[in-house]
C-alpha positions in Angstrom: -52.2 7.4 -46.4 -50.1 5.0 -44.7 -49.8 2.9 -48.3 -48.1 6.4 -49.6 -45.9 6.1 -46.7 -45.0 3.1 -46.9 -43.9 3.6 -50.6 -42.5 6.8 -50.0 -40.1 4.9 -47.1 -39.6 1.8 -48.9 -38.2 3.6 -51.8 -35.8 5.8 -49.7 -34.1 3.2 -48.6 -33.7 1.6 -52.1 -32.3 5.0 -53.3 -30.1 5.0 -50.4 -28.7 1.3 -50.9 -28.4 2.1 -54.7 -26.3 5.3 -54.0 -23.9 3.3 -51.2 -23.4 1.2 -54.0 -22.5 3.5 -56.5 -20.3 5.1 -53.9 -18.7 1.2 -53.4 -18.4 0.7 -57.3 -16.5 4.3 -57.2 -14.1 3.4 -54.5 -13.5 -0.1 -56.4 -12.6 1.5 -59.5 -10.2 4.2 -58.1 -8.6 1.8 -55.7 -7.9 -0.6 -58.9 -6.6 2.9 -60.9 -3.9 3.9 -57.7 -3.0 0.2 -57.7 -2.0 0.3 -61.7 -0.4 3.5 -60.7 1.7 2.5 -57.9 2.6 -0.7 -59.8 3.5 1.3 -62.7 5.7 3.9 -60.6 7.4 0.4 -59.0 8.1 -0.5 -62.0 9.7 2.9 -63.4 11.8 3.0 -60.4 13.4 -0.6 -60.6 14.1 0.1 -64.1 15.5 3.1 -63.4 18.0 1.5 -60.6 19.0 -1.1 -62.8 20.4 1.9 -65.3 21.9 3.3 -62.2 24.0 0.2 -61.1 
């Protein structure tokens, strides 16, 4: 009983370290996609004040 236990806990906790880092690899990926995007809007807008003046 205490070997089912043990396997039962031991495999929690990998399921909870595999799903912080899926949560980590998420984060990573969006932070990378608002970084393109405010780099992209940067952009847009210098281009767009050089027009201007």
């Amino acid at each position: 009983m205490y070997n089912d236990y043990a396997l039962a806990t031991e495999r929690a906790s990998e399921l909870r370290r595999e799903a912080g880092e899926a949560r980590l690899v998420h984060r990573l990926a969006s932070a990378r996609r608002w970084s393109r995007l405010a780099s992209w809007a940067q952009d847009h807008a210098a281009r767009a004040s050089r027009h201007l003046g």
